[in-house]
Structures are given as C-alpha cells and as structure tokens.
N, C-alpha and C positions, 0 to 999 in steps of 0.2 A: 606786273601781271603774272611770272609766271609764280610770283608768291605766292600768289592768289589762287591761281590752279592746281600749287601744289597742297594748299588746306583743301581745296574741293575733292580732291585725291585719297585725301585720308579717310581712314575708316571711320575715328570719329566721326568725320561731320556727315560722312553717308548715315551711319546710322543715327547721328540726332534728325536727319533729312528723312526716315526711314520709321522712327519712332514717333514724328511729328504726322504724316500720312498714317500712320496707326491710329493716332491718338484723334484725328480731325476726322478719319471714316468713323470711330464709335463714338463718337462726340456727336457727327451727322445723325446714327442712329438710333443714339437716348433723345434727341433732340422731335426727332420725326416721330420714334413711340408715346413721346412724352405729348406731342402735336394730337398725334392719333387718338389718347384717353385721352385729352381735355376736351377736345371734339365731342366724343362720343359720349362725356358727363354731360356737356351741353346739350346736347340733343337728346338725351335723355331725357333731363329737366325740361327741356323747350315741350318734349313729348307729354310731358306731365302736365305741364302748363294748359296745352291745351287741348288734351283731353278733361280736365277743369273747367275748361271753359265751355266744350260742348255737353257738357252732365248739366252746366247752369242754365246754358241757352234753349236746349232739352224740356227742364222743368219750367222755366219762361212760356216757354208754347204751348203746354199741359196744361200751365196755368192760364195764358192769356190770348192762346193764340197765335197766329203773324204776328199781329199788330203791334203786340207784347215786345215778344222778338227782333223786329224791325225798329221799336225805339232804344232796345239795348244795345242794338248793335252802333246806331248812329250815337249813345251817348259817349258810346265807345271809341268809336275812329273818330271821336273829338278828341279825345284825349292823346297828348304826345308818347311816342313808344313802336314798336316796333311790331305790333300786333297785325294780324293781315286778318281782314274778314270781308265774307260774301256769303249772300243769299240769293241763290236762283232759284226758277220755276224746274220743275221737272226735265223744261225743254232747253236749258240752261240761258233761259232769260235773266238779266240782273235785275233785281229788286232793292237793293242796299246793300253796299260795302264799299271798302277803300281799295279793292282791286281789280285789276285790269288789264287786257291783253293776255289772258292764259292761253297755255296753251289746250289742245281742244281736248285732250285726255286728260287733263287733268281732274273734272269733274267725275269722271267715270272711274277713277282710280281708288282702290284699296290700302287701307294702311297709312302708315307716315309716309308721306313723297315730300321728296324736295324738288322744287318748278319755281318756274321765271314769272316775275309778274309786273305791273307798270301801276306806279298809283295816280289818283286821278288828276290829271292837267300836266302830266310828264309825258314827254311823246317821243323820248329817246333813249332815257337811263332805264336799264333792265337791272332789275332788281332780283335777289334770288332767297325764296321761302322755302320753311320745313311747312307742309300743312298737313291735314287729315281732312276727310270729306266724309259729310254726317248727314242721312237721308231722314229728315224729318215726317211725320205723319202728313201726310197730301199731297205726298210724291216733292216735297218741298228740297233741295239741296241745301245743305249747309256747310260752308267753307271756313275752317277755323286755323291760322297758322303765325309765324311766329317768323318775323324778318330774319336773315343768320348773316346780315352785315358785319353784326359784332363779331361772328364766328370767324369770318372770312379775315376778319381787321385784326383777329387774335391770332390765325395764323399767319398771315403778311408780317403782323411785328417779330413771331417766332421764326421765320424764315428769313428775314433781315437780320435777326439778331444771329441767327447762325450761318450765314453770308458772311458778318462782322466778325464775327468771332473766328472763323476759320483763315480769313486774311487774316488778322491780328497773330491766329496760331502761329501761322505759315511765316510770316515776320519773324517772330519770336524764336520760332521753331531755326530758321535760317540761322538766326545771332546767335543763339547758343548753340548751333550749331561750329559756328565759325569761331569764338571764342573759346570753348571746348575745343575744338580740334586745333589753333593754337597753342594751349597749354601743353595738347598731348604731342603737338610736332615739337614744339620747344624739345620737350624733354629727350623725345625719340631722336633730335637731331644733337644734344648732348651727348647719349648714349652712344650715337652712332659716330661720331667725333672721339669720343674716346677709345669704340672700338676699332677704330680706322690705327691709332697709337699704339694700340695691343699687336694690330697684325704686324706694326712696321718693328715689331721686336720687344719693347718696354711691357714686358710683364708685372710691373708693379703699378701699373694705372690700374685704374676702378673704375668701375660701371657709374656714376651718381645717382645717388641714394635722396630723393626728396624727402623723407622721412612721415609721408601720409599713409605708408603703411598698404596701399593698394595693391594691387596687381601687379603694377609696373614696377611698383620696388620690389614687391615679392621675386620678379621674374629680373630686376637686376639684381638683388640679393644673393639668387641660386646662380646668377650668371659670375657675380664677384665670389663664390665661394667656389667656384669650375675652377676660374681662372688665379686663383691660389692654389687647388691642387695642382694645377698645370706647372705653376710656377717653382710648385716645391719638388715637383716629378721631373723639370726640367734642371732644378738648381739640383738634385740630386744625380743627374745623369751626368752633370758636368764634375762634379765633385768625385762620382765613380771613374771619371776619364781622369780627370789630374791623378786620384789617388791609385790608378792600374799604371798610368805614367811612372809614378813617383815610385812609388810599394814592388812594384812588381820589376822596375830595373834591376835590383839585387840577385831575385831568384834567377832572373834569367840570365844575367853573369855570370852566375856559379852555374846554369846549367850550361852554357857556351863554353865556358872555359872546363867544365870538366870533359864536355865533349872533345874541345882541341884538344886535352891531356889523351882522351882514347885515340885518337889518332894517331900523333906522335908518339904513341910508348909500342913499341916493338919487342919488349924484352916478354918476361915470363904470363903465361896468358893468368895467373892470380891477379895480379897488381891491373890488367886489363879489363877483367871480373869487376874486381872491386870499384872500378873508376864509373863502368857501365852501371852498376848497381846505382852508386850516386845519382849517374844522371837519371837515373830509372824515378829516384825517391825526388829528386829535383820538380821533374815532371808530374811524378803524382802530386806533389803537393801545389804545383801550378793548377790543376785540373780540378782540384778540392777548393780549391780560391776561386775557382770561373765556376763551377758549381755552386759554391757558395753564394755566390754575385747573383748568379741567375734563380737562384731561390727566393733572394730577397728582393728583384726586380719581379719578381713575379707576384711575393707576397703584397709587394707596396701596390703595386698595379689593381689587386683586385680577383687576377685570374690563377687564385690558387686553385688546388683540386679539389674534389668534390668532397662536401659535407655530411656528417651524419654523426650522429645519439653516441658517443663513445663514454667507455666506463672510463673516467680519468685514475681512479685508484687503481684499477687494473695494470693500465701505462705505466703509473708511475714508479709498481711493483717490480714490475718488468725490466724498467731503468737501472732503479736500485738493486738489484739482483745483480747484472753486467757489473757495476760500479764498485762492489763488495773487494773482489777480488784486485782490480787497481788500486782501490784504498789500501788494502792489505800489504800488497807488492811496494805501496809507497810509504808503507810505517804513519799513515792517516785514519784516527782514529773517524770510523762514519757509519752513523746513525740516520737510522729514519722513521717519522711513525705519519703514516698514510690513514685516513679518515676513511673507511668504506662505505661502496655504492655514490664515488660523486658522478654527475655526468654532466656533463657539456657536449655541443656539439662544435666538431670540430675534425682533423685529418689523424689518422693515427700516428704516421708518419713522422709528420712537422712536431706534432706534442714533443712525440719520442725524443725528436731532434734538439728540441729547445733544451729538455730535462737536460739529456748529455751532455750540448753545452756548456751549461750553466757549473753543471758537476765537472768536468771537463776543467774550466777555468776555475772550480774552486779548488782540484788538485794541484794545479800548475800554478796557481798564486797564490794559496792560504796558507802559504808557510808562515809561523807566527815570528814578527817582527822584534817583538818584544823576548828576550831569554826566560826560559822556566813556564814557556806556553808548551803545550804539545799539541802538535796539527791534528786538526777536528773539524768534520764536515758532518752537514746534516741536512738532510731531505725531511720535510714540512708537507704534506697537502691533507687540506681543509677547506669544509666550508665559512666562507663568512659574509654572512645574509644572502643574499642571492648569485654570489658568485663563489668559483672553484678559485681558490689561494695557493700559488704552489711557491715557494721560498726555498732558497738554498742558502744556507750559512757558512761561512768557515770563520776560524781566527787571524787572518791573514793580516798584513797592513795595512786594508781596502782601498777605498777610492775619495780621494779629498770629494767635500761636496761641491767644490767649485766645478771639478772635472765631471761630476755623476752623470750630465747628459751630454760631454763631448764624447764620452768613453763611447755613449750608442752609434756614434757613427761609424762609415767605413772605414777601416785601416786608420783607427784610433787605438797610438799605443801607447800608456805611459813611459816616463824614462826609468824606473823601476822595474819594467818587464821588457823591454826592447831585450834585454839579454839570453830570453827565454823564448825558447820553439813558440810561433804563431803567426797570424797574419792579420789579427786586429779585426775580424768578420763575425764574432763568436757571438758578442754580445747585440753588432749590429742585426745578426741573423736573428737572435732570440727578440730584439724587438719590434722588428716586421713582421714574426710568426704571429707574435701576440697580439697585433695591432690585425693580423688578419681574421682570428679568432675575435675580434672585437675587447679586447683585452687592450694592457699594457704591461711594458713593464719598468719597475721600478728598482734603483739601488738604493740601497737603505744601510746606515753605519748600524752593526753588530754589536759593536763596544765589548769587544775589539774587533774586528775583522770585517768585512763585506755580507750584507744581505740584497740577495737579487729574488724578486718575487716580481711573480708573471700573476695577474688574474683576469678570469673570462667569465661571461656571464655563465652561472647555471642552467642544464637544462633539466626536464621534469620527465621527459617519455624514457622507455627507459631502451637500454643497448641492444642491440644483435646479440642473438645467444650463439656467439660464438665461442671456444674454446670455455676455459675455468673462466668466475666471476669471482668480484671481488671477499676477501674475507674480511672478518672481523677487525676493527683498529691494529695496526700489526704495527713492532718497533724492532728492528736489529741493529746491530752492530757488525764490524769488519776491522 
C-alpha cells in the first residue's frame, strides 16, 4: 500500500492526472460545440423544409381553396415521418392535422418556435416540435413543423458518447499515469540509491545514465559531471596534503635547524648574521610554495580574478625584457619573436606569471645534455586559428614522454633536477593558470630540448588603452 501511495506522490502521475483533466475539459468542449452546430444545421434545414412547405400549401389554397389544402394535408400525415401539421379556424378550431394538445401560444407565435405537442390517440408521451405558424387568407391558421426527436436522439448518442469517452479517458488517463510514474520512480529511486553511496564517501559511483537522452539523463549527466569535478578537487586536495606532508618536511628542517644554530652560536654576531639570513631565505621560500599552492587552488576552483581584453604581445614583451638580462648573466643564448596585437581575455598578472615560469624553468633546466650544444631559449607567441600560442623552447634534456603529464602535477620533480633549486609548483602553476584562461597546457619534445606551450582562446574587442601598445613583429636576442 504504501507503494502505491508513493507513485500517487510523484509528480509524474500528478501531472499525467493533471493532463488527463485538461484533455477531458477540451474534449467536453469540442464535443458540446460540435453538438451546438450540428443542431443548429439541423434546424436550419428543418427551417427550410418547412418554410417549403408552407410556400406549397400557400399556392394549394390560391389554387383550390380549404378544401385543396385539407386534402394535402391528410395525404400527408398519412405518410411515415416526422412532419407535424395543423389547420385551425381563426378561433384556433382544429380542422385537420396530426397534432395536439399545444400549448395555447403557440398559434399566436412568430417565427421558428420549438413547442410540445401530442399526436392523435397518444395521451401521455409529449413530443417536442420546430414549427412556424402561417396565417392563410380567411383568417385561416396554418401549422407547419418538423418532429426534433432525431435532434434530441443525436444529441443523447453525442452525450453518451462523451459520458463514455471521458471514463475511458479517466481510466486511461489513471494507467498511464501509474505506469509513467513507475518508470520515473524506478529511475529516481536508482539515482537516489546511488546518491545516498556518494554521501557515505565513494566518489566514484555515477548517477545511472538510461541512455534515452531525456531530461533525466541530461540532469544525471550534469550531476555525474559535478561529481567528477568534486572528485578530482578532492583527490587533488589530498594529494596537496601528502605532497605539503612529504615536500615540505626538508625546508622546514633546514629552517628549524638553522634556527637551533642561531640560538646556540654565541660567538661573532657575522656568523649570527649569516644563519638568520638563511632562515630568513628558508622562510621566504616556504611562503612562495604556500602562495604558490594557493594560486593554483584558486585557479582550479574557478574563483580567479577578474577578467578583461588584455594585449598578450604587450605581456609577453614585457616578460621577455625581465628575462634578457638573466639569459645573459647565465651565458643562455635567448630569442623571442612575438606576433602583434594578439588579445585574449584573460589576468595580467597570472599570463605574466605563467610566461616567467615557464622561462624561469627553461633557465634552470635547458642546459644542453648533449656536448657542443650551446644553451638556447626562446619565446614564441602567435596566433593559430582562433587561439593566442605562446611556447617556450630550450635545448635542454626535456622530459621523457612517459613523464609529460606527471611533471604537471604538484611537487612533481624528476631525478635529474631534484639537485637543482625548486619546489616542483612551476609547471603545476602554469597548468592551472591556463586551464583558467580556458586554455592548456602542453609539453612537446624540441628535438633536442623541451617545448612548453600554453594556448587560450582569442579575443576580437580590443584592450584598455593603457600604457604603450603593441609594435610591429619584434625578435631579440640576449
């Protein structure tokens, strides 16, 4: 029973309950208009009929008289049919006809009237006429009309039939109601079974998917596509905890223990200097790793900073400028040729941040591996087809392709650079900016060296006329 009251419950079967009263009120009322005009053709016709008949019976009397009259009328109400006819005197005497018991206005009446009449040797069943009443020359009454049993018998079948037809709806209307709202409890009580599994922790159940394509897969579809973001925002928040666990025990050893060295050293305040200095550089580079983190949890999340039209040649001019002089200082030869007027929209900021990166790690790694290479780095941006392309190359040893997408994660360091200043955040940061921009990004073998290439869709409006714009294709060296 309360199976049963729970499909009653459901929205389906309300609204097939809901749809079916819709459908049985306009179905009443094509049924009752459609009753209304076939009536009023009939009576029409009946109106024609006998006004025909009194234009005959008319010239009958012009021609013959009463007498005339009186025997057309009687050959007439011999005949089977539904015909009603009467001849009174002025004084509303009967002379001839098949009808009887009018009522007492009726002869005095105008027009088509419909009125009750008795035919003759019936002395109970009231019968009910369309007539018209036709005053003949000598003050003569003439009564001409037309039974409307069949009218009345046409509507009684039409109102049985839609008596019938709206229980049958109502029936119908019920069942497919009830078997509809079955299927749809089925499914809702799948969904809701599996998401009862989701709350108790198992993020890898799914919604089920019927594969009809409706609504309800639409709406588990976007529900299993939530709960893989959720999934991968959660597997990644545990993965930032093991790897702040794992990564982050080192720096803070070395900044603990240089602390305990400032403590215990009593001698010359140089050597005290120098110890403080470390933890100072310890510290900052703890604070550039939790900044970092917190960039990229914010980029994945959604709630970067705000948006707008930015010249990307501009930026990346900008970049490459900074980068000149560290090329230089590190004996790397570095080129760039920047494409003018690209725009995306996008942070200034974050771009900024990725370029540096990117060039950042191709100082620190693109030492070439191979002898009789000289270290070369080079800044790329272009358009290609509807997106901004910005690439960075170097000759370095790169990145096996097996590694290319473990490298994007956090505190992902090969055993070729563990030896080298960093925290394994660089590349992961670069791929969450880009991913916020609507972008990606990609590492690609050089042949020789590593290429890392970010790209974002193009935008068309153009930037804030802020400061200089971009110039003409520009290429340097350092």
């Amino acid at each position: 029973m309360s199976a049963l009251l729970k499909l009653f419950r459901t929205t389906a079967f309300k609204l097939a309950v809901v749809y079916s009263i819709v459908f049985a009120v306009a179905a009443s009322l094509v049924v009752m208009n459609v009753g209304r005009n076939v009536r009023g053709v009939l009576e029409d016709q009946i109106g024609e009929t006998i006004d025909a008949d009194i234009r005959g019976l008319a010239d009958q009397y012009a021609q013959g008289g009463v007498q005339q009259v009186v025997q057309s009328i009687e050959r007439r109400i011999r005949q089977p049919g539904g015909d009603v006819y009467l001849l009174t005197t002025f004084a509303g005497e009967p002379i001839v006809g098949n009808a009887a018991a009018l009522p007492t206005a009726t002869l005095s009446s105008e027009g088509l009237v419909t009125t009750t009449y008795q035919r003759p040797g019936e002395r109970e069943a009231r019968r009910r006429a369309l007539v018209r009443v036709f005053v003949l020359p000598g003050n003569y009454r003439l009564l001409v009309g037309h039974d409307v049993e069949e009218v009345e018998r046409l509507r009684k079948i039409l109102r049985n039939a839609l008596g019938n037809s709206l229980i049958w709806l109502v029936i119908i209307g019920a069942v497919g109601g009830l078997f509809v709202a079955r299927r749809v409890l089925d499914r809702v009580d799948a969904m809701s079974e599996s998401a009862a599994v989701i709350m108790r922790g198992d993020l890898s159940k799914r919604l089920p998917v019927g594969g009809s394509g409706d609504e309800i897969d639409r709406l588990a579809e976007n529900l299993n596509a939530m709960i893989a973001r959720i999934e991968a925002l959660l597997r990644g928040m545990k993965e930032v905890s093991d790897n702040i666990a794992h990564d982050l025990r080192t720096p803070l050893t070395r900044l603990r223990n240089n602390a305990d060295t400032a403590l215990r050293q009593t001698g010359e305040p140089a050597a005290l200097r120098e110890t403080l200095e470390k933890v100072i550089g310890e510290a900052d580079g703890l604070m550039r790793i939790f900044d970092a983190l917190l960039t990229i949890a914010r980029a994945e999340s959604g709630s970067g900073p705000k948006m707008e039209t930015l010249d990307i040649s501009r930026i990346a001019e900008d970049v490459a400028e900074l980068y000149e002089a560290a090329a230089e200082e590190r004996g790397v030869a570095f080129a760039f040729a920047i494409e003018p007027g690209l725009l995306a929209r996008g942070n200034r900021e974050l771009i900024a941040q990725t370029l540096a990166n990117l060039l950042d790690n191709g100082l620190k790694y693109g030492v070439p591996a191979a002898a009789g290479l000289a270290p070369e780095l080079r800044l790329v941006v272009r358009r290609d087809g509807r997106r901004v392309r910005l690439s960075v190359e170097d000759r370095g040893p790169g990145v096996p392709a097996a590694d290319r997408d473990r490298v994007l994660d956090r505190f992902v360091r090969l055993e070729a650079s563990r030896t080298l200043p960093g925290s394994g955040l660089g590349l992961s940061l670069a791929a969450a900016i880009a991913r916020l921009h609507g972008g990606a990004l990609r590492l690609e073998d050089n042949a020789p060296g590593l290429r890392a290439v970010v790209d974002m869709p193009a935008a068309t409006l153009p930037p804030p006329q802020v400061g200089r714009q971009g110039d003409k294709t520009r290429a340097g060296t350092g």
